[in-house]
Residue frames relative to the residue before (quaternion, step in Angstrom):
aa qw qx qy qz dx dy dz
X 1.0000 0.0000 0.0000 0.0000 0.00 0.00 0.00
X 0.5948 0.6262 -0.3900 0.3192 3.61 1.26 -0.79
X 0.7791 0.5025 -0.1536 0.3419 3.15 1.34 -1.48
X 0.5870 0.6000 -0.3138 0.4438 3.52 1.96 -0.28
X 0.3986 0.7545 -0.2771 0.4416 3.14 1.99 -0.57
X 0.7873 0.4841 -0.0648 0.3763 2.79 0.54 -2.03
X 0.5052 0.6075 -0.3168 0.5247 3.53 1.53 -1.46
X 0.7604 0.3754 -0.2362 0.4744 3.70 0.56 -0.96
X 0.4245 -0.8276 0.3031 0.2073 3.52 0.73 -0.06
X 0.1923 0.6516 -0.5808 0.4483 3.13 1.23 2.12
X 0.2029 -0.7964 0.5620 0.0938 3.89 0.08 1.19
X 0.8354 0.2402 -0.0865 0.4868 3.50 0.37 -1.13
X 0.5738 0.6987 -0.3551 0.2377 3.79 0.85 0.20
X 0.5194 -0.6943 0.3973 0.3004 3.63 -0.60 1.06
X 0.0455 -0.8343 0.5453 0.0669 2.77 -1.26 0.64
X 0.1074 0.8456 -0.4513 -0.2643 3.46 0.18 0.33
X 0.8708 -0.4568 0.1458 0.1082 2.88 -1.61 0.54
X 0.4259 -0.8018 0.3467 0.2357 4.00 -0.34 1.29
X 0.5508 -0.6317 0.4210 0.3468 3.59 -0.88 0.17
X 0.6555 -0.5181 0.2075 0.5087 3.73 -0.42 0.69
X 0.7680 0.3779 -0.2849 0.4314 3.42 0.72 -1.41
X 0.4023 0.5919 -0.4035 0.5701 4.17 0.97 -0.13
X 0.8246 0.2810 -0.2339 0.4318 3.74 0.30 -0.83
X 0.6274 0.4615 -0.4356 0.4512 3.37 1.09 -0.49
X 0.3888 0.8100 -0.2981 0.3224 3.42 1.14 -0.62
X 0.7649 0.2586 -0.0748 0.5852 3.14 0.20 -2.25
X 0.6477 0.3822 -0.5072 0.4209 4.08 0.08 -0.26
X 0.5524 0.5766 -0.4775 0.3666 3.82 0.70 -0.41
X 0.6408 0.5245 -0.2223 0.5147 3.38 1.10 -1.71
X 0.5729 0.6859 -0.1270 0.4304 3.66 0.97 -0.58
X 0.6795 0.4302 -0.0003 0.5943 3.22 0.91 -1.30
X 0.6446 0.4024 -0.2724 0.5902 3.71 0.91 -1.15
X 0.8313 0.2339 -0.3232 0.3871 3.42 0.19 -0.64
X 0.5436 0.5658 -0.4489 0.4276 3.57 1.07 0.28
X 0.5295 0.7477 -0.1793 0.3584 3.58 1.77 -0.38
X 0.6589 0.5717 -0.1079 0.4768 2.72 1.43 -2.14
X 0.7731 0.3758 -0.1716 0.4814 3.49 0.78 -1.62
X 0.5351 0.5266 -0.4692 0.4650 4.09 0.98 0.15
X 0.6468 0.5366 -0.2823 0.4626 3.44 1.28 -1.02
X 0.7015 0.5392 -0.2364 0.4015 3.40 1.01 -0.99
X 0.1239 0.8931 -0.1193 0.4157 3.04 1.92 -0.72
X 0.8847 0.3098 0.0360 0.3463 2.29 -1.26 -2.22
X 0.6022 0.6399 -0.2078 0.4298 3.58 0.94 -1.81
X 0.8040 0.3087 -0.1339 0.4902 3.48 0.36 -0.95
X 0.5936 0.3191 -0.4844 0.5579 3.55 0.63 0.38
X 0.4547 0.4555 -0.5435 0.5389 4.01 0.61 -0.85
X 0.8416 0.2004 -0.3834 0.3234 3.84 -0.84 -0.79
X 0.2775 0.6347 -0.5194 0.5005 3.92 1.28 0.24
X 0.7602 0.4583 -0.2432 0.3910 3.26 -0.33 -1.42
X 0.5702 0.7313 -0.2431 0.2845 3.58 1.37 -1.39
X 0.6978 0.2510 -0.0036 0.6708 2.97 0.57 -2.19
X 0.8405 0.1548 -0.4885 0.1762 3.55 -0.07 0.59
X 0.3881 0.5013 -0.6192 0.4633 3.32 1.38 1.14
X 0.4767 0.4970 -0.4819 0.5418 4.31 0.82 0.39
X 0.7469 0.4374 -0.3319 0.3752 3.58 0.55 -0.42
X 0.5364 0.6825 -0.2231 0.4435 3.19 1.43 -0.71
X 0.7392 0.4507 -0.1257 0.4844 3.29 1.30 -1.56
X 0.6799 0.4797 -0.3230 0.4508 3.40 1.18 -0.96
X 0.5557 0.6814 -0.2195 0.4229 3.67 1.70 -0.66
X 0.7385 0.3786 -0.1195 0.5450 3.44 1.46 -1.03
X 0.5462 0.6186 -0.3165 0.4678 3.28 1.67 0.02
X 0.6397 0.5373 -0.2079 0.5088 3.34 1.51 -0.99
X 0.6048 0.5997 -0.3413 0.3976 3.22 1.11 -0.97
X 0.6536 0.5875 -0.1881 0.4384 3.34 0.97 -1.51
X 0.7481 0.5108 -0.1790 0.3839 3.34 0.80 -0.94
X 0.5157 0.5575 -0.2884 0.5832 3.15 2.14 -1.15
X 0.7122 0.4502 -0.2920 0.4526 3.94 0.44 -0.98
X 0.6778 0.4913 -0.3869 0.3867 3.81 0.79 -0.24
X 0.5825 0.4844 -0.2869 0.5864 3.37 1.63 -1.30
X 0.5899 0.4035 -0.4691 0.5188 4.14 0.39 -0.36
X 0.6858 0.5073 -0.3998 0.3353 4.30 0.49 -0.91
X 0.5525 0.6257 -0.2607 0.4850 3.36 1.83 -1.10
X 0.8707 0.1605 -0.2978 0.3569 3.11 0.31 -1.18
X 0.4681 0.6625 -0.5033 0.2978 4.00 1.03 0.61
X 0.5116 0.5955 -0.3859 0.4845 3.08 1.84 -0.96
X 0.7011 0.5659 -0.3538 0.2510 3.72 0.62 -1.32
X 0.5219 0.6835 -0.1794 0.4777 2.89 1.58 -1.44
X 0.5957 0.3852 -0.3705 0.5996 4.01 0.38 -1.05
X 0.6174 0.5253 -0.4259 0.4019 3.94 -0.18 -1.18
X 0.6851 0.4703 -0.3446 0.4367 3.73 0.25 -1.35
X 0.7559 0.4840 -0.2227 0.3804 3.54 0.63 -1.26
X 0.6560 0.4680 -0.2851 0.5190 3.06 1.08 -0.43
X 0.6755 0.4826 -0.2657 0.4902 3.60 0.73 -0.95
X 0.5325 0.6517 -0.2277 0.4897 3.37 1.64 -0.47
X 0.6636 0.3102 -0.1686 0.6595 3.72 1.14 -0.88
X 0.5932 0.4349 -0.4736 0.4844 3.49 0.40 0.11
X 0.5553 0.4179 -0.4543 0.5573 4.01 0.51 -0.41
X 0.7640 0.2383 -0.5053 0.3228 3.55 -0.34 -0.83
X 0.5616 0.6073 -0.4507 0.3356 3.71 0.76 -0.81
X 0.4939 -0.6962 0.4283 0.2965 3.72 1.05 -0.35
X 0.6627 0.5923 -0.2506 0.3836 3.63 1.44 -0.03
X 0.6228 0.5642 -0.2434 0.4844 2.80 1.54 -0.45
X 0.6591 -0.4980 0.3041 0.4745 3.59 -1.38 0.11
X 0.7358 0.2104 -0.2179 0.6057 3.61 -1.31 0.98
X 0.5554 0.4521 -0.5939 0.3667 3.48 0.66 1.12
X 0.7371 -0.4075 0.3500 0.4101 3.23 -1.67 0.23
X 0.7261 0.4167 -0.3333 0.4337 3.72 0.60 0.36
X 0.5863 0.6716 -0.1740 0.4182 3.34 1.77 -0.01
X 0.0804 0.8649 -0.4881 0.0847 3.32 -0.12 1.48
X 0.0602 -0.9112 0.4045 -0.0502 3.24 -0.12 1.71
X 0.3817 -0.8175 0.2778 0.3299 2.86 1.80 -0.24
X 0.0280 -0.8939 0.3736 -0.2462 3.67 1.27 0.89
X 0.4108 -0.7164 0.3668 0.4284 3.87 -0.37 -0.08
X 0.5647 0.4434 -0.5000 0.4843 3.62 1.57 0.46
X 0.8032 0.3246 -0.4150 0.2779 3.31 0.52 0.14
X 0.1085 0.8228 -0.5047 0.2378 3.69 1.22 1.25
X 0.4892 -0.5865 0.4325 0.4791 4.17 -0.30 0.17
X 0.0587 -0.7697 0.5907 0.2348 3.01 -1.76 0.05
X 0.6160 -0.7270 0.3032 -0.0110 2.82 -1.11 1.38
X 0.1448 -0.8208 0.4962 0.2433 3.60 0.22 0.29
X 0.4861 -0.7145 0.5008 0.0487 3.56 -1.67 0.10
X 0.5818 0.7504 -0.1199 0.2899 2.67 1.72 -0.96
């Protein structure tokens, strides 16, 4: 009874003292409700832990995905540069030695 007092916030008030079954009573009622909310508690940090071991994963998934699409596009990037020096060298496709036969490269015809 002292501590429900106290929970309520009577610091210095008397109490006097409960019959057995009254006291077994209020610590039961006590207990249960010190049970319910440890359990409840518990519940909410477990799903804490939940959504942020899902965040973690959905976080390291992006990452991964960011670091392949950055490997892709250096790889793409070398290709260009390379396919790039191969035009000026003239050997490469869409150099001056390259007859693919395209619709700019159809004769032209005069009128004249």
């Amino acid at each position: 009874m002292r501590t429900k007092m106290r929970l309520l916030g009577f610091r210095g008030a008397t109490v006097k003292p409960l019959n057995e079954e009254a006291a077994a009573e209020l610590g039961a009622e006590l207990l249960g409700e010190a049970l319910v909310f440890g359990v409840g508690g518990l519940c909410l940090y477990l799903e804490y832990l939940r959504q942020a071991g899902q965040s973690r994963r959905r976080e390291e998934q992006l990452e991964q995905t960011l670091s392949e699409l950055r490997t892709a596009l250096e790889r793409l990037q070398e290709e260009l540069d390379e396919l790039r020096g191969r035009r000026g060298d003239g050997h490469g496709p869409g150099g001056a030695g390259d007859a693919q036969g395209g619709a700019g490269d159809a004769p032209v015809t005069s009128t004249h």
